[in-house]
C-alpha positions in Angstrom: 0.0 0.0 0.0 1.5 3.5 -1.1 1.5 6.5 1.1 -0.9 9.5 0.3 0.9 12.8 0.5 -1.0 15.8 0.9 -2.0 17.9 -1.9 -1.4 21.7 -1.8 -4.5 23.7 -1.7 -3.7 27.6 -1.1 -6.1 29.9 -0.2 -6.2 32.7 -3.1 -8.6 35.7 -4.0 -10.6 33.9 -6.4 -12.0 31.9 -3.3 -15.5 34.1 -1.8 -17.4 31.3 -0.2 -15.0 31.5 2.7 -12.2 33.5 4.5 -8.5 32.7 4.3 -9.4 32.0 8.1 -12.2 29.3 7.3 -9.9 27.9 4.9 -6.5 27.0 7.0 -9.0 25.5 9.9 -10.5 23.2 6.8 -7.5 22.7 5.7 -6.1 21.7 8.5 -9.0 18.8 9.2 -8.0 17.8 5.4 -4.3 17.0 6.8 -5.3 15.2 9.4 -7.5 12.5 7.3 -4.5 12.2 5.2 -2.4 11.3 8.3 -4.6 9.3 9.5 -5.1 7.3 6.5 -1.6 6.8 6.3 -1.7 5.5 10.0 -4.0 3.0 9.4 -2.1 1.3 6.3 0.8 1.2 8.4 -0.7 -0.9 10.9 -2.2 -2.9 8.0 1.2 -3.5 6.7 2.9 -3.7 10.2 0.3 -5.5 12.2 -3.5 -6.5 11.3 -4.1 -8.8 13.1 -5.9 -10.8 10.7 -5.9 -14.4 12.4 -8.0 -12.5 14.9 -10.6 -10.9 12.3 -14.1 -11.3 14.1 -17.3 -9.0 13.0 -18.3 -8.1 16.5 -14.7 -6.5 17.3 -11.0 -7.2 16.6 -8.4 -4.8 15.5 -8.7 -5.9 12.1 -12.2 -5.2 11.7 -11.4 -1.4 13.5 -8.9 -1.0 10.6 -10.6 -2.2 7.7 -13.8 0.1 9.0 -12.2 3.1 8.8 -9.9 2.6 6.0 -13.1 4.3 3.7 -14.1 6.4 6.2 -10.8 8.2 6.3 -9.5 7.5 2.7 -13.1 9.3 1.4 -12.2 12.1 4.0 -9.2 12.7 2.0 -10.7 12.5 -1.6 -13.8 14.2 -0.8 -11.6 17.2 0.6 -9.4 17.3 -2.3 -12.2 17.2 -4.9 -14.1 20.1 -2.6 -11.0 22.4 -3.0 -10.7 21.7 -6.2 -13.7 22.9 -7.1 -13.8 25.9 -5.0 -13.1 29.6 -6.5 -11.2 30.4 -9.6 -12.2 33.1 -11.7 -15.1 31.1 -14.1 -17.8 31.4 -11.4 -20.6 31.1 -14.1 -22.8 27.7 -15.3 -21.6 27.0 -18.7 -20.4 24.6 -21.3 -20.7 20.8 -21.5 -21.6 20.9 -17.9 -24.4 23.2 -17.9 -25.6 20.9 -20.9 -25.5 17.8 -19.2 -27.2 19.2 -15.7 -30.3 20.8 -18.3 -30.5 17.7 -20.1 -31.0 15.6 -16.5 -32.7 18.6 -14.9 -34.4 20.1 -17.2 -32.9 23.7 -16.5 -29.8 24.8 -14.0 -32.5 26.6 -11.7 -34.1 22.8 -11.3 -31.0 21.5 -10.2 -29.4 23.8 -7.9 -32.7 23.8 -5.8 -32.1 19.9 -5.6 -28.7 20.6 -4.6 -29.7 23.7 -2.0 -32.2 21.3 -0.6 -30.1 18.2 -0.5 -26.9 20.6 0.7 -29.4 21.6 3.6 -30.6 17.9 4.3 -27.2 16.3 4.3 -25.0 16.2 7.6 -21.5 16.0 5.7 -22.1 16.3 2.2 -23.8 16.8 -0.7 -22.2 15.7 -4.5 -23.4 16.1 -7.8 -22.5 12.9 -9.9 -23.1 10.8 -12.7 -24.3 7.5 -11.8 -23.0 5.1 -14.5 -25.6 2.4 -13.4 -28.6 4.2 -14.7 -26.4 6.6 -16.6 -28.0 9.8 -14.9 -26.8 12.9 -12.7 -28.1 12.7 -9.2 -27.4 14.6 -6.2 -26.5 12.3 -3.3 -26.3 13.0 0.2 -23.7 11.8 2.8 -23.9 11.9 6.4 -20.2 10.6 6.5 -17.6 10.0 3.9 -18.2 6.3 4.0 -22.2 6.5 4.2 -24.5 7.7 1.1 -22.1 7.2 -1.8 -23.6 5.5 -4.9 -20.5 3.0 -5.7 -18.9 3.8 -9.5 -20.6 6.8 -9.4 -18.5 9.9 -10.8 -18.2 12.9 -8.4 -18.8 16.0 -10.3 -19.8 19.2 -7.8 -18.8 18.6 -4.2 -20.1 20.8 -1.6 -18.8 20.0 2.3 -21.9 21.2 4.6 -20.2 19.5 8.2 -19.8 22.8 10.8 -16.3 22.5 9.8 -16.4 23.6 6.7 -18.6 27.0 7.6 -18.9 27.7 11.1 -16.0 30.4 10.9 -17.7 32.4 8.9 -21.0 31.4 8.8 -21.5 30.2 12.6 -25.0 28.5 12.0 -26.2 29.8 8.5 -25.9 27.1 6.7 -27.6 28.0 3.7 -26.1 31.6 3.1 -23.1 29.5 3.2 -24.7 26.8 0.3 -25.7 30.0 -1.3 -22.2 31.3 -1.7 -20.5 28.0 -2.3 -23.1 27.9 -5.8 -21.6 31.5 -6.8 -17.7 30.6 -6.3 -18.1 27.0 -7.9 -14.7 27.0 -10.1 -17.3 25.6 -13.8 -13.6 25.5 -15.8 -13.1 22.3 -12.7 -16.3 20.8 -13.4 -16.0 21.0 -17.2 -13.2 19.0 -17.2 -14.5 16.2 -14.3 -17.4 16.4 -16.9 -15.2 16.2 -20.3 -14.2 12.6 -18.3 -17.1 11.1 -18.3 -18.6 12.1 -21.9 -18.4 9.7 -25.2 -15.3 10.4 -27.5 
């Protein structure tokens, strides 16, 4: 098993959803998953356990539980600052055509997402669902609960405290509101350009 490093997110001027301040606290949190990830495949390597696996507890089981909580922690966080800022804050191009075609219009959509942002207790993701070959907004209460498995994660909004209290202390949805007018659409054209035919 390889070793994540941490990838560098730095706060800049294009970002308006959230202070500088807001930002190094979540980023912070973001560090720590990718520790702790690489804590728990260390003791996988060093010393699982395995002969002891047992579904009502063993250290093996503790490991393995986790492993997806904290490994999602670190992709979910990477994909949310990705997609946070830059200076094409505007719907457009292959993405805004594929939401309209699954939504009918962008207005239809980003009331699903407000509501399901406001519903969720962790987070809330646009993807496409290659299943039934759809866009859907899923909810997650934690980074290992909700997720539609071979799904492709397109917009990624964080709504735990951490990712707003800072600013937005319990205002939750002024702080949806301003995560829709900073989402960085040249990001999610190309997570979108991924998933369309050649």
């Amino acid at each position: 098993m390889d070793q994540l490093n941490k990838l560098n997110f730095e706060f800049n001027n294009t970002i308006n959803a959230v202070s500088k301040k807001q930002y190094d606290v979540h980023l912070a949190l973001y560090e720590g998953y990718v520790n702790k990830i690489n804590e728990i495949w260390k003791e996988l390597r060093q010393d699982p356990q395995r002969e002891k696996a047992n579904a009502t507890y063993s250290k093996y089981r503790g490991l393995k539980k986790e492993e997806p909580f904290a490994l999602n922690g670190v992709i979910l966080h990477e994909l949310y600052f990705e997609n946070l800022g830059g200076t094409n804050n505007t719907p457009n191009g292959a993405a805004l055509d594929l939401i309209n075609s699954y939504f009918g219009t962008y207005e239809n959509w980003k009331q699903d997402f407000i509501a399901c942002g406001k519903a969720a207790r962790g987070w809330a993701v646009l993807c496409y669902d290659q299943r039934s070959k759809s866009l859907r907004n899923i909810l997650c209460d934690r980074h290992d609960e909700g997720n539609v498995w071979n799904a492709y994660p397109i917009i990624i909004m964080d709504v735990y405290e951490h990712a707003y209290f800072v600013d937005y202390q319990n205002r939750k949805a002024d702080y949806i509101d301003r995560f829709l007018m900073d989402i960085n659409w040249d990001v999610i054209n190309r997570r979108v350009r991924r998933i369309l035919p050649r």
